[in-house]
C-alpha positions in Angstrom: 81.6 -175.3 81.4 81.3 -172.7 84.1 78.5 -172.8 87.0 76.7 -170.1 88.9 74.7 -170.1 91.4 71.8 -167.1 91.7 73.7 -165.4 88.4 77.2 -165.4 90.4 79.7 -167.7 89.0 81.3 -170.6 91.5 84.1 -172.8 91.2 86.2 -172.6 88.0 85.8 -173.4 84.7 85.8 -177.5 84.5 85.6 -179.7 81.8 83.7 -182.8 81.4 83.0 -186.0 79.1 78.9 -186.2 77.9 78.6 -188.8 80.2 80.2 -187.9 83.7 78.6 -186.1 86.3 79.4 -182.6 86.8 80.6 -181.9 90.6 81.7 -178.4 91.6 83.2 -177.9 95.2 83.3 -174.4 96.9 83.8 -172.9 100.3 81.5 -170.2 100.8 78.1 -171.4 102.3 75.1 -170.7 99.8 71.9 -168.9 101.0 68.9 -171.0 100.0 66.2 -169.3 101.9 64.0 -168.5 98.9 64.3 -169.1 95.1 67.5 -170.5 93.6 69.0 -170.9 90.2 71.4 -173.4 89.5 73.2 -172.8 85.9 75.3 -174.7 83.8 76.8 -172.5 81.0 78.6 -174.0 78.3 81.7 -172.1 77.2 81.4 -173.5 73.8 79.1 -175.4 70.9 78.2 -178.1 73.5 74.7 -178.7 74.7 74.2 -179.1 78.4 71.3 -181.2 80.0 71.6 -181.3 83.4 69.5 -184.3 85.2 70.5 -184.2 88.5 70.7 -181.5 91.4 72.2 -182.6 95.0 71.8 -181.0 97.8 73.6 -181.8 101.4 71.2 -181.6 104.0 72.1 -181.6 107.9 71.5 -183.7 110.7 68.4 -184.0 113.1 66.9 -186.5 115.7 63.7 -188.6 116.1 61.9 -186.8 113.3 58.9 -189.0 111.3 57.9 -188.6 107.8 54.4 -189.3 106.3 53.3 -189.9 102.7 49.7 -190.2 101.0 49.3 -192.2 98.9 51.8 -194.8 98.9 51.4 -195.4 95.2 51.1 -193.6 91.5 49.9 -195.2 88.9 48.8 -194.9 85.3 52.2 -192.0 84.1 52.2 -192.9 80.6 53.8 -190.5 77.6 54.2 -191.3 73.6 57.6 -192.2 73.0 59.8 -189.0 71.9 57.0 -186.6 72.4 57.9 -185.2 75.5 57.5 -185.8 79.2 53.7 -187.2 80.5 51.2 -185.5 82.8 52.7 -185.2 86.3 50.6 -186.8 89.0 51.2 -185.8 93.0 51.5 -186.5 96.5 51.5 -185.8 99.5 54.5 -185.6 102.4 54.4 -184.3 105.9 57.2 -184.7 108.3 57.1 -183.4 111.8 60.0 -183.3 115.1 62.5 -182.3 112.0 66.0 -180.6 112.5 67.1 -181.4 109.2 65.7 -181.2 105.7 62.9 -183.3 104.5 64.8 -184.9 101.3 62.5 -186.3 98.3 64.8 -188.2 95.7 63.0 -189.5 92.6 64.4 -193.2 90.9 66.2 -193.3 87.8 63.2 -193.3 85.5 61.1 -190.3 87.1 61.9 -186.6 88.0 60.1 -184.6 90.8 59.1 -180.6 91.3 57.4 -178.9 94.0 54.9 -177.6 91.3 53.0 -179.0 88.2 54.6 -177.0 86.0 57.9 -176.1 87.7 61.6 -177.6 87.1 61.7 -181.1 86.9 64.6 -182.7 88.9 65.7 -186.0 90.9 65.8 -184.6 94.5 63.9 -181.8 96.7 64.7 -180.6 100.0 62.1 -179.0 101.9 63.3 -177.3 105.6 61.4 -177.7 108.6 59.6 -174.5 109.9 59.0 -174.9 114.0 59.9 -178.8 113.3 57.4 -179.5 110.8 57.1 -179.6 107.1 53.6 -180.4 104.9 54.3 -180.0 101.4 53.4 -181.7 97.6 55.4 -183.0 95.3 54.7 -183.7 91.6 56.0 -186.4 89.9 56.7 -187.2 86.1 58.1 -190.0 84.0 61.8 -188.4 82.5 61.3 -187.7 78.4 63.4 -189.8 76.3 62.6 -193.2 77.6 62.4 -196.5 75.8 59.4 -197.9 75.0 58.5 -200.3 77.9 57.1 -200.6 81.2 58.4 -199.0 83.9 56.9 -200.6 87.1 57.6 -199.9 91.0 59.9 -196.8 90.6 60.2 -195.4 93.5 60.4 -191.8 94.8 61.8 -192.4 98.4 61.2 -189.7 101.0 63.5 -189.6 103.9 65.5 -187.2 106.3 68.6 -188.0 109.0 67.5 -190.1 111.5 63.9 -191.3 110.6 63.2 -194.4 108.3 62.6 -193.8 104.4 58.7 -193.9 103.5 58.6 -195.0 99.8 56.0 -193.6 97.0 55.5 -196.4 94.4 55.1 -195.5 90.8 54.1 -197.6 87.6 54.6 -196.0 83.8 54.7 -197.0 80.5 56.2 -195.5 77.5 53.7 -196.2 74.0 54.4 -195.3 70.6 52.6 -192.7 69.3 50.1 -194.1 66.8 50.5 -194.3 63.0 48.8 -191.0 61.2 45.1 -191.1 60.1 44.2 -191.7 57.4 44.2 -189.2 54.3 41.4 -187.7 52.1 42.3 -187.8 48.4 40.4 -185.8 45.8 39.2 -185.5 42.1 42.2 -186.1 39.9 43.0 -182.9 37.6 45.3 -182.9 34.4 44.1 -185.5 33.3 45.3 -186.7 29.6 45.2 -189.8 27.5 47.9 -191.6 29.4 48.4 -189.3 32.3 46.3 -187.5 35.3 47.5 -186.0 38.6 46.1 -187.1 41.9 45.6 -185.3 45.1 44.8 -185.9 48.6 44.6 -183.6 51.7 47.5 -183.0 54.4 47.9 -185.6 57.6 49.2 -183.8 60.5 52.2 -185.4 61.6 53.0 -187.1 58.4 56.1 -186.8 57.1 55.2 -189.1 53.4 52.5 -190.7 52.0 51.8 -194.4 49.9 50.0 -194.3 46.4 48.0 -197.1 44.7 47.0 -196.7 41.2 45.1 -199.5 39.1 42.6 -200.5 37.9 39.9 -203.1 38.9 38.0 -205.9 36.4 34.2 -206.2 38.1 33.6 -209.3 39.3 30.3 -211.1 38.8 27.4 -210.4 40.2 25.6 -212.6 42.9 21.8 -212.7 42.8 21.7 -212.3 46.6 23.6 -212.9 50.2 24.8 -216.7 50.4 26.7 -218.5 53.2 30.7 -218.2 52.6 32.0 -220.2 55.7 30.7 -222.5 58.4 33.1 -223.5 61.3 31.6 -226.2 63.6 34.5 -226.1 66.0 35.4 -227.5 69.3 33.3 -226.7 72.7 31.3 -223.2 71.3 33.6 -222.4 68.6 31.0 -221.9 66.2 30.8 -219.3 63.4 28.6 -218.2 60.4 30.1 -216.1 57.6 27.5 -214.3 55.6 29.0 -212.8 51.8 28.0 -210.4 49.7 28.6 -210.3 46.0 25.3 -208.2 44.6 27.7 -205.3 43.2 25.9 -202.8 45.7 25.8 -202.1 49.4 23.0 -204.8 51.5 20.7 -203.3 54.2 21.2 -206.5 57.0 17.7 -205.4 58.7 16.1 -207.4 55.7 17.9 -210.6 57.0 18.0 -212.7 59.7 20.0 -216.2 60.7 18.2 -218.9 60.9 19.5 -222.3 63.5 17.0 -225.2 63.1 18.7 -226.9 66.3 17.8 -230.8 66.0 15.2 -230.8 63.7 12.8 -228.3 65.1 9.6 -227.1 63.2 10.4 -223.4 64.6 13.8 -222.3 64.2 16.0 -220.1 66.6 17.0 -217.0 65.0 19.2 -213.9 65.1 18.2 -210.5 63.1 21.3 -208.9 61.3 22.2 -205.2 60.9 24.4 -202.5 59.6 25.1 -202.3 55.9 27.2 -204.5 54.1 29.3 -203.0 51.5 29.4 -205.3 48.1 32.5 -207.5 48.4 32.5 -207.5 52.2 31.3 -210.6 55.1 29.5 -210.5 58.0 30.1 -212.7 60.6 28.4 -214.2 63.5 30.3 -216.7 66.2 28.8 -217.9 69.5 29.3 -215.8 72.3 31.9 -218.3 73.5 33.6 -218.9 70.5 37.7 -218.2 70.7 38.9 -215.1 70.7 40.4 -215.4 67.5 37.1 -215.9 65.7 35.0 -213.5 68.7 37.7 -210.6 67.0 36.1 -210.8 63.7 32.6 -211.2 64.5 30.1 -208.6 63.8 27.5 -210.5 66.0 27.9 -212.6 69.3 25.2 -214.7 70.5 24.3 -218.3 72.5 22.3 -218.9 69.8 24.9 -219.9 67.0 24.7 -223.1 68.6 24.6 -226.0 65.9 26.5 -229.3 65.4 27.2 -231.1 62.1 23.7 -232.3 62.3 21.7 -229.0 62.5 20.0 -226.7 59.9 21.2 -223.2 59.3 19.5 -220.9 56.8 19.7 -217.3 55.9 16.0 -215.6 55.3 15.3 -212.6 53.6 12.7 -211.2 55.6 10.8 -208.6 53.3 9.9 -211.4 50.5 9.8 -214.1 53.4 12.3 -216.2 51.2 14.9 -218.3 52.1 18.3 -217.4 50.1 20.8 -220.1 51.5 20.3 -223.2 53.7 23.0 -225.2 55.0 21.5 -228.9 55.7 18.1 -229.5 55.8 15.4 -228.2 57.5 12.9 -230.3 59.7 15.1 -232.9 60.0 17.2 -234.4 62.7 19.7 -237.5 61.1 21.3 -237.9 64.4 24.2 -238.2 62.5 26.4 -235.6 60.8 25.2 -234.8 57.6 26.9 -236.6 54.9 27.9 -234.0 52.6 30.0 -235.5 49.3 32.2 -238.0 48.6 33.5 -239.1 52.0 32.7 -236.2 53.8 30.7 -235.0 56.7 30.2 -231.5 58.3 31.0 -232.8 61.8 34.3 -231.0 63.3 34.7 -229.5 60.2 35.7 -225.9 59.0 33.9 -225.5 54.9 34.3 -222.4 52.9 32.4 -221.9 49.8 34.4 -222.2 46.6 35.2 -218.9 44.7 32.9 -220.1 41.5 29.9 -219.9 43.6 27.9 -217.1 43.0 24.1 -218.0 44.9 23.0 -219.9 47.7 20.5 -222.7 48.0 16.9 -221.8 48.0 15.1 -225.2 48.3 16.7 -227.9 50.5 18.7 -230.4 49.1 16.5 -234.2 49.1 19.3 -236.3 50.7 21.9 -235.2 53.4 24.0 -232.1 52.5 25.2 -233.2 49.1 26.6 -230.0 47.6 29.8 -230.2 49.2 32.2 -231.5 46.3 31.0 -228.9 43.8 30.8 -226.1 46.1 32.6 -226.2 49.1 35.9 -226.6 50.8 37.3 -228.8 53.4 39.5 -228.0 56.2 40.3 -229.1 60.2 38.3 -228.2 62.8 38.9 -224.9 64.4 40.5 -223.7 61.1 40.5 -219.9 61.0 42.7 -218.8 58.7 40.2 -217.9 56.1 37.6 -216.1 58.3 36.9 -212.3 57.8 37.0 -212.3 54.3 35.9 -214.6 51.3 38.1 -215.1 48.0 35.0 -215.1 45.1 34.5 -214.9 41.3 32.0 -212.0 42.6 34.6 -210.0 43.8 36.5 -207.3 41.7 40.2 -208.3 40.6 42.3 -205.2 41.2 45.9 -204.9 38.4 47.7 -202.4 40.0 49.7 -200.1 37.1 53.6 -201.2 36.9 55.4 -199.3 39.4 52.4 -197.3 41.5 52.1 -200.2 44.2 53.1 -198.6 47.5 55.1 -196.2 45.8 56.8 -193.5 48.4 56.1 -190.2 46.7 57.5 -187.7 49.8 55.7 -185.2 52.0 53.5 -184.2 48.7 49.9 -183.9 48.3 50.2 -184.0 44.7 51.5 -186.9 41.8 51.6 -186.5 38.4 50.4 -190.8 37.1 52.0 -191.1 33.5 52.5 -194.3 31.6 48.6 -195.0 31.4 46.5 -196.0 28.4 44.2 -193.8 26.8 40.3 -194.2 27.8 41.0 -196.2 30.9 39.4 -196.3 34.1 42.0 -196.2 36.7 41.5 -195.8 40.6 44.1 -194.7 43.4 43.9 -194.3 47.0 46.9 -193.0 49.5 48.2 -194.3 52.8 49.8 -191.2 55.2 53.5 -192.7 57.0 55.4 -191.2 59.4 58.1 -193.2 61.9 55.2 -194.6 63.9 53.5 -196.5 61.1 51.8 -196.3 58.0 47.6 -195.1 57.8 44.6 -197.0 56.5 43.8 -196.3 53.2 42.4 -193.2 52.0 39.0 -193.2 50.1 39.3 -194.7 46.6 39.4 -191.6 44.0 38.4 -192.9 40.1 39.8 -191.2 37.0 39.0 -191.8 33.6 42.1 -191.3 30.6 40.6 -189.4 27.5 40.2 -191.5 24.5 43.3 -191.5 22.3 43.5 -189.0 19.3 45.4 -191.2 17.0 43.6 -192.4 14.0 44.0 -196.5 14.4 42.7 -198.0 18.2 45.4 -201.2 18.7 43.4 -203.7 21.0 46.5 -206.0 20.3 50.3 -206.8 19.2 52.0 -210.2 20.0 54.3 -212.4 19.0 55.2 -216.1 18.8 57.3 -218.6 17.8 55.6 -221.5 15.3 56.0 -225.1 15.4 58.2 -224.5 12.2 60.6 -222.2 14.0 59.5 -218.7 12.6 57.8 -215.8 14.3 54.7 -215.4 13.5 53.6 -211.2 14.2 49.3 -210.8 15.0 48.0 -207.0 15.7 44.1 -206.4 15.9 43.0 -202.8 15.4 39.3 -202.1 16.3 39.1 -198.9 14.3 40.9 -197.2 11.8 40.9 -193.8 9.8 43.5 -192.4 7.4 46.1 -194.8 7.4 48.6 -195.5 4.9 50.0 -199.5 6.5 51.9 -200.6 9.2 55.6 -201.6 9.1 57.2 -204.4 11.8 60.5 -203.6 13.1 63.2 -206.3 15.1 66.3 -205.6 16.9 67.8 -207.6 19.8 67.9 -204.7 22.4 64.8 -203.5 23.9 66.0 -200.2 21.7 63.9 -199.0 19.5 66.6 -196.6 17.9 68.4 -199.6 16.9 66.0 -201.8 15.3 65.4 -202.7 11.9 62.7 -202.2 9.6 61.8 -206.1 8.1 58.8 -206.2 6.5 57.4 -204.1 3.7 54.3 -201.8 3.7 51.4 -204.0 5.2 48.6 -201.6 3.7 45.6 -200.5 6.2 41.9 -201.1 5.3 40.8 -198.2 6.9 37.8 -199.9 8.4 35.9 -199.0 11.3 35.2 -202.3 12.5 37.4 -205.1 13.5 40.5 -205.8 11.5 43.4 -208.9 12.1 46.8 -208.7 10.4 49.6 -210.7 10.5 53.4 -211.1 9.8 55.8 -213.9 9.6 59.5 -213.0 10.4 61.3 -215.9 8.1 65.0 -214.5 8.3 67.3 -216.7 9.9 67.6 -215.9 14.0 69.9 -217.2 16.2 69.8 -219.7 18.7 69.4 -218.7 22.3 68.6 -214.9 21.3 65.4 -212.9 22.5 64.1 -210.5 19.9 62.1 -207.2 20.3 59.6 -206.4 18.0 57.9 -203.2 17.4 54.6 -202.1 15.0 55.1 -198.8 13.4 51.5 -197.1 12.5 52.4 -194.6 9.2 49.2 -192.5 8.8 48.6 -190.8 4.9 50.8 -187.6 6.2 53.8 -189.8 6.7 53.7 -189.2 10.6 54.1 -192.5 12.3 52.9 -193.8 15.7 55.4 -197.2 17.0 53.7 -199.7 19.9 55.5 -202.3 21.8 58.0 -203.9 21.5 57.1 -207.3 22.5 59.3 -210.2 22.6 60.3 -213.6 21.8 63.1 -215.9 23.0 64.3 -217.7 20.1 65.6 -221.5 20.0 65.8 -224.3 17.9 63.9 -227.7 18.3 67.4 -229.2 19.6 67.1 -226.6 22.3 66.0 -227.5 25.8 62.7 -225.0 26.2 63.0 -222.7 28.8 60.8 -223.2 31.9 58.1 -220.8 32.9 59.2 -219.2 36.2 55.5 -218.7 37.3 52.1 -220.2 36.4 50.1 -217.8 35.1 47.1 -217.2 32.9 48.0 -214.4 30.5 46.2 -211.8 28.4 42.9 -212.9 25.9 43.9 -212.1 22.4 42.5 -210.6 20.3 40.2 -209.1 22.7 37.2 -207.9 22.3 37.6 -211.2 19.4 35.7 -213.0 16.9 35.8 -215.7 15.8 38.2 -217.0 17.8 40.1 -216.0 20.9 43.5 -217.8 22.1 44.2 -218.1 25.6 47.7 -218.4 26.6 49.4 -219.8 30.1 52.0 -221.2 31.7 52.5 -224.1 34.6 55.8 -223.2 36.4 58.9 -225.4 37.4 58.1 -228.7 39.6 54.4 -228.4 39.3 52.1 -231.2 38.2 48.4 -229.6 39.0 45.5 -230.6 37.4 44.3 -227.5 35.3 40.8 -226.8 35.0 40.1 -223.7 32.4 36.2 -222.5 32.4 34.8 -219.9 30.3 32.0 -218.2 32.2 28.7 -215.8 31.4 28.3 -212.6 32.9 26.0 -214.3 35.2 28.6 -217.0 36.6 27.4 -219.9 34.6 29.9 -222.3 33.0 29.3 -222.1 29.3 32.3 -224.3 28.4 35.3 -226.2 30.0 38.3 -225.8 27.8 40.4 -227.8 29.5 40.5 -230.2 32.7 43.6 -232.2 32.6 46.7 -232.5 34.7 49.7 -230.5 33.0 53.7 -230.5 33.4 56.1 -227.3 33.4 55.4 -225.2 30.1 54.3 -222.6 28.1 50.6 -223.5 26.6 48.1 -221.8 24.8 44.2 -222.9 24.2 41.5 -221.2 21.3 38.0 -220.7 22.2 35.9 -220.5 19.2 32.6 -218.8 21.3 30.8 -221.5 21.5 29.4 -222.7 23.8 29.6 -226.9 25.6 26.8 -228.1 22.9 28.5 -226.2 20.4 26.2 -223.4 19.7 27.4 -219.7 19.3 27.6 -217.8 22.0 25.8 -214.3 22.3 28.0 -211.2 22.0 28.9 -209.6 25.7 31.7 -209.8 28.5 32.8 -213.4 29.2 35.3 -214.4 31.6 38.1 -217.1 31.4 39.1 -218.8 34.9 42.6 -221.1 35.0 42.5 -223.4 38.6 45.6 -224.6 39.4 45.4 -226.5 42.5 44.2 -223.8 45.4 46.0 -220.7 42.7 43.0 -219.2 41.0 43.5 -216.7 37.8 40.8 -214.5 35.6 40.6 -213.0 32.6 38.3 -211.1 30.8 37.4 -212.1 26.7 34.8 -209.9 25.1 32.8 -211.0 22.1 32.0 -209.0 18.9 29.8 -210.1 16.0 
């Protein structure tokens, strides 16, 4: 390193470590009337930073020192950005015969202009005794995130006592990067599309979500989704929409028919609520918790367990939900259910309910069994959103969940089936955080080309320890038959060909065909089975495989590792539809399994038992509870297993 002082060099060439302080002696006196530079050259591939400056100053007598104001407050910079917005003082000293010194603390640098050189020490020398000057002061770049309170800048010269300019900082992480815009997908195929989104600045990747969503069914208006009659004021109202389509509020209003009276207390709504969303309204009191998540404050969500609430569409003058009853006062929580009362009580409204209660109920509250939850009082945890049989269930495709594609605004989606609605959205990251999703983007798969449509291919293993082979095709043209192929590595290269021709029908409607693997397998083995499609041209098209783990009677079966309700098959079915699902490892649940109508009505209970660990599997025959045949349409098949819910979709064909 060599040093120079106005260009000239001083001292010799010294050496340091990155850490020690560089000191260079001379003997000539240095002229610093007017502007000096102060270099530090490096001599080699080293980088030099140079904090700190000292200057000697001389002696004086009896001088004093002012400084307004005494304190700075407010310096704050994003962490690794770069320094923060000086602020400044002022200093005046006066009976001076030596330099007015400045020296800033560790965390802050000085300069006797906004936008000059930053350092840790000024001098300023006396003119007729006297000096009146400013001095700006930063926080240093390069801190840690924190908090960096009474730093002091101390101002001083020989002789007189320091005066001391206090300064409070912080250093904040710069926030996350908005949010992205993605656009209409292009290229798109029968299993493949590309989506796109616009450039973040200061993103350095971005998230992608693909799937694809099964809708939900529809409510027939708003409905209450949680009450929480709390401690002190900690009251709250959540208001649900399932309609399928964004709700104008300014129809509505909330209703509080506080003890009994004939004229209730209301608050009008606003805003719009988006379909799937809550709105929330908590007493102006409430905890902060539950005050975060409100929409609307106000003294008048006031109620206790004994009060009426209702919800009243205002354009029809109807009432769509009531909570108690209305023109009454019991004086006593209401009783609502088997050994149950609303007093101190949080209730959330079970996921199968899909419309509120338009007339009041005759005695008490006595809904609560079949449609609402119990929790403690003050329980929060389910505020803010509301878990519903209305609601859309989203399947995200294998491997496009939070999936890091790079700095791109571009990615090719393959794997998909043909004629499938999928939907993806994109989250911007950089090393501050991750952004809010993007706007959701659909895209549509064309239809496939090939001349058979495979709704289904599964496999099982019978009570007589064979495999028994089901496809459904809901269309074919030009077919010659299908083969079935088995090896016992998920290889399709390697399997074997076991069955002979299966001729094609070559029907456009529904068709079901079967196989039974009856070759000897061995115990403890999982086979993969694939469906080869030969069309009349010879040219074949092969689906799957899909797999079974094979073991004899004597054979301890193997435990389910999750409890799940799996695929509907055939599907769309007719007559009959089977519905497999497993109950995992140390569970012992009751299961309830409902088949409901596109409006949300039960049309038959399949099951309602309590079940071990296992693999089952039910048949619905569409009918419905009093045994009559159900109407062709979208039906949906709900497993409840303790508070675990599961859908799937069945359609119906005749």
């Amino acid at each position: 390193m060599e040093v120079y002082v106005n260009g000239n060099q001083i001292g010799s060439t010294i050496t340091v470590s990155p850490t020690s302080d560089i000191v260079v002696q001379y003997s000539n006196p240095i002229n610093v009337s007017g502007n000096v530079v102060l270099e530090i050259r490096s001599t080699g591939s080293a980088q030099v930073k140079v904090d700190d400056v000292a200057w000697t100053s001389y002696s004086g007598s009896n001088p004093t020192i002012g400084v307004s104001p005494p304190i700075l407050t407010g310096f704050s910079y994003e962490y690794n950005t770069g320094p923060s917005t000086a602020q400044s003082f002022t200093l005046t000293g006066s009976n001076l015969t030596a330099d007015l010194a400045v020296a800033a603390s560790t965390n802050y640098l000085i300069s006797n202009s906004e936008n000059g050189t930053y350092g840790t020490s000024l001098t300023f020398p006396p003119s007729s005794g006297s000096v009146s000057a400013t001095v700006w002061v930063r926080l240093k770049s390069g801190l840690d995130i924190g908090t960096y309170d009474n730093e002091n800048i101390v101002c001083s010269s020989t002789g007189a006592t320091s005066q001391n300019v206090n300064c409070n900082g912080s250093v904040t992480s710069p926030p996350p990067p908005n949010a992205s815009t993605a656009t209409d997908a292009t290229s798109v195929a029968n299993t493949s599309f590309t989506a796109n989104w616009n450039a973040v600045t200061g993103a350095t990747g971005y998230y992608l979500d693909v799937y694809t969503k099964t809708p939900g069914v529809n409510a027939t208006d708003l409905f209450f989704s949680e009450y929480i009659e709390g401690s002190s004021n900690n009251k709250a109202i959540e208001i649900f929409n399932g309609t399928g389509v964004s709700i104008d509020l300014s129809d509505y209003q909330f209703e509080n028919w506080y003890n009994g009276l004939l004229t209730p207390i209301t608050v009008p709504l606003s805003g719009t609520l988006a379909n799937g969303g809550v709105f929330i309204l908590a007493h102006t009191s409430a905890s902060q918790t539950i005050r975060d998540l409100a929409d609307i404050t106000s003294g008048n969500v006031s109620f206790n367990g004994n009060d009426a609430l209702a919800l009243r569409k205002i354009s029809t003058d109807t009432l769509v939900d009531i909570f108690g009853c209305i023109g009454e006062d019991p004086g006593t929580e209401w009783t609502a259910g088997t050994n149950h009362s609303t007093l101190n009580k949080t209730l959330v409204r079970k996921s199968t309910v899909t419309e509120g209660i338009s007339t009041n109920p005759t005695t008490g509250f006595p809904t609560l069994d079949t449609e609402w939850d119990v929790y403690d009082q003050d329980t929060t945890t389910y505020l803010g959103s509301h878990d519903s049989i209305c609601n859309s269930t989203i399947t995200y495709v294998t491997g496009y969940q939070n999936l890091d594609v790079g700095n791109v605004t571009s990615y090719n989606v393959t794997g998909l089936q043909p004629g499938t609605t999928y939907y993806y959205v994109v989250r911007a990251y950089n090393a501050y955080g991750t952004s809010d999703n993007s706007n959701e983007i659909s895209a549509q798969t064309e239809e496939s080309a090939t001349p058979v449509v495979l709704s289904s291919f599964t496999c099982t293993l019978t009570s007589d320890m064979y495999v028994s082979l089901n496809w459904v095709t809901q269309s074919e043209t030009g077919m010659r038959g299908f083969y079935v192929l088995r090896g016992e590595q998920n290889s399709q290269q390697q399997a074997q060909v076991i069955s002979p021709l299966i001729s094609a029908t070559n029907q456009s409607h529904t068709q079901v065909y079967s196989y039974r693997d009856t070759e000897s397998l061995v115990d403890g083995t999982t086979y993969y089975y694939w469906l080869s499609m030969v069309e009349l041209d010879g040219t074949s098209t092969v689906h799957g495989p899909v797999t079974v783990f094979y073991q004899s009677v004597s054979t301890p079966p193997v435990i389910p590792t999750v409890t799940a309700l799996n695929n509907v098959y055939p599907n769309p079915f007719n007559p009959v539809a089977f519905i497999p699902y497993s109950i995992e490892k140390g569970r012992t649940d009751q299961v309830r399994i409902h088949v409901y109508n596109s409006r949300g009505q039960i049309v038959r209970t399949l099951i309602d038992k309590p079940h071990t660990e296992g693999n089952y599997q039910l048949q619905w025959d569409g009918r419905d509870t009093s045994g009559n045949e159900c109407a062709t349409g979208v039906y949906f098949v709900r497993m409840i297993v303790g508070k675990d819910s599961f859908l799937r979709k069945a359609v119906l064909v005749k």
